[in-house]
TORZARO-262122 format. One record per atom (N, C-alpha, C): residue number from 1; x, y, z. Coordinates in steps of 0.1 Angstrom, whole numbers, always signed. Layout:
<nodes>
 num     u     v     w
 NUM     X     Y     Z
...
</nodes>
This chain:
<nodes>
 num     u     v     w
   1   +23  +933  +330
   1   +27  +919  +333
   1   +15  +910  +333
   2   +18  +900  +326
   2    +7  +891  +329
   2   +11  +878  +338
   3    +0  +872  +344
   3    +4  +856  +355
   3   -10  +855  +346
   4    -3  +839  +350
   4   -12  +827  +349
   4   -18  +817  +366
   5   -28  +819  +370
   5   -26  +814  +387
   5   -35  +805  +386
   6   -30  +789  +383
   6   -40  +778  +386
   6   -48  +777  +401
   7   -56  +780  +407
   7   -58  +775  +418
   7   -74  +770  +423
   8   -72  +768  +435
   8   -87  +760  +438
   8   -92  +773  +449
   9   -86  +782  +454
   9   -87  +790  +464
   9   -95  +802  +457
  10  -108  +801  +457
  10  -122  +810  +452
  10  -116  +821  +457
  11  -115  +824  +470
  11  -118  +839  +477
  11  -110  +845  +469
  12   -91  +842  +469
  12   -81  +845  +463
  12   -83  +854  +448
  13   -88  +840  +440
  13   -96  +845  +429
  13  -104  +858  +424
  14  -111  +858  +431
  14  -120  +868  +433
  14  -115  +882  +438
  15  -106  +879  +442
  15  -100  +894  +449
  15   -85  +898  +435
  16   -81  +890  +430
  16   -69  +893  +423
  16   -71  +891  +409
  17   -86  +884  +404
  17   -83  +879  +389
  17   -87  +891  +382
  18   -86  +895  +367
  18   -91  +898  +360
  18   -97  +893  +352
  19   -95  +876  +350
  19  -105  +873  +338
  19  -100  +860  +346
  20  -113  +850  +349
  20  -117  +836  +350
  20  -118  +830  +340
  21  -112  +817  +342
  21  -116  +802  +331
  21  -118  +796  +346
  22  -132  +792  +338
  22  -138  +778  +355
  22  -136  +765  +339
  23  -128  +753  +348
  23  -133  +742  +341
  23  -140  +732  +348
  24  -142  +724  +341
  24  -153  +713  +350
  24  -148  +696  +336
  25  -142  +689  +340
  25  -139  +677  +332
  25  -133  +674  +321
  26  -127  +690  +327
  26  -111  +687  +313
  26  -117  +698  +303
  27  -130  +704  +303
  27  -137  +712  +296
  27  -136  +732  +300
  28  -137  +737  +293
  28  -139  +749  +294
  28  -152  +756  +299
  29  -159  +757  +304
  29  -176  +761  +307
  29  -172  +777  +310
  30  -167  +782  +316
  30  -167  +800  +317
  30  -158  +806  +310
  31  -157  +813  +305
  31  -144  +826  +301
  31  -148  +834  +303
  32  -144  +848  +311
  32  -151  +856  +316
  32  -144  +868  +326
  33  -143  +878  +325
  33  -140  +889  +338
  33  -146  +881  +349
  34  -142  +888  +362
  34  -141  +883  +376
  34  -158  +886  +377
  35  -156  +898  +379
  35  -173  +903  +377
  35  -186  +899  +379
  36  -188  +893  +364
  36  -194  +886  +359
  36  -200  +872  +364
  37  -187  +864  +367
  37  -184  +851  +371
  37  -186  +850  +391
  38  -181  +861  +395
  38  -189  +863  +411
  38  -203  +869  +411
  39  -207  +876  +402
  39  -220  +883  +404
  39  -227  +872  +402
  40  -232  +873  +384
  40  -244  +872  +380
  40  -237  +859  +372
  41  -234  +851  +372
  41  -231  +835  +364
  41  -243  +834  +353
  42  -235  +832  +343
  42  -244  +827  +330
  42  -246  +809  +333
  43  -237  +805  +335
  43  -242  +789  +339
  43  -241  +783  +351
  44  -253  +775  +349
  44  -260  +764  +363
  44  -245  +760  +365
  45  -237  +750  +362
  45  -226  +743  +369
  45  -216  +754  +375
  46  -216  +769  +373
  46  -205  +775  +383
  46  -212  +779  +395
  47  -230  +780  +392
  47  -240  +790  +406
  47  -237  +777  +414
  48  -236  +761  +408
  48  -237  +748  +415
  48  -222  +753  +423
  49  -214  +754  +420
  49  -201  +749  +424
  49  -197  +760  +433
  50  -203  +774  +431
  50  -202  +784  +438
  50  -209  +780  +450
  51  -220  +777  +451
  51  -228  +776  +456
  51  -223  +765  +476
  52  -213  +757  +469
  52  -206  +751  +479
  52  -195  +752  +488
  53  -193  +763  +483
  53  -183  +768  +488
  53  -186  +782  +494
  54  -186  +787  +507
  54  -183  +797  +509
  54  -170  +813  +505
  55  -180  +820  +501
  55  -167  +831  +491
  55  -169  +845  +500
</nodes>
């Protein structure tokens, strides 16, 4: 089965996704396993955006 789960709730994310899309202004900037996208981030705007939020 697959879901689609829009949400703004990081921790959630992180504990249930298999593959992240981060957008940022209508734009696409990540595609990615969970992994990846909590570990080691390929781009400055998700380390930014992680970075304000506690996870």
């Amino acid at each position: 089965m697959t879901m689609l789960i829009v949400t703004h709730e990081v921790r959630f994310a992180r504990d249930v996704a298999g593959r992240v899309v981060f957008m940022d202004g209508g734009m696409v900037l990540e595609d990615t396993t969970s992994q990846p996208f909590f570990g080691e981030q390929s781009s400055e705007r998700v380390r930014q955006f992680l970075n304000l939020i506690e996870i």
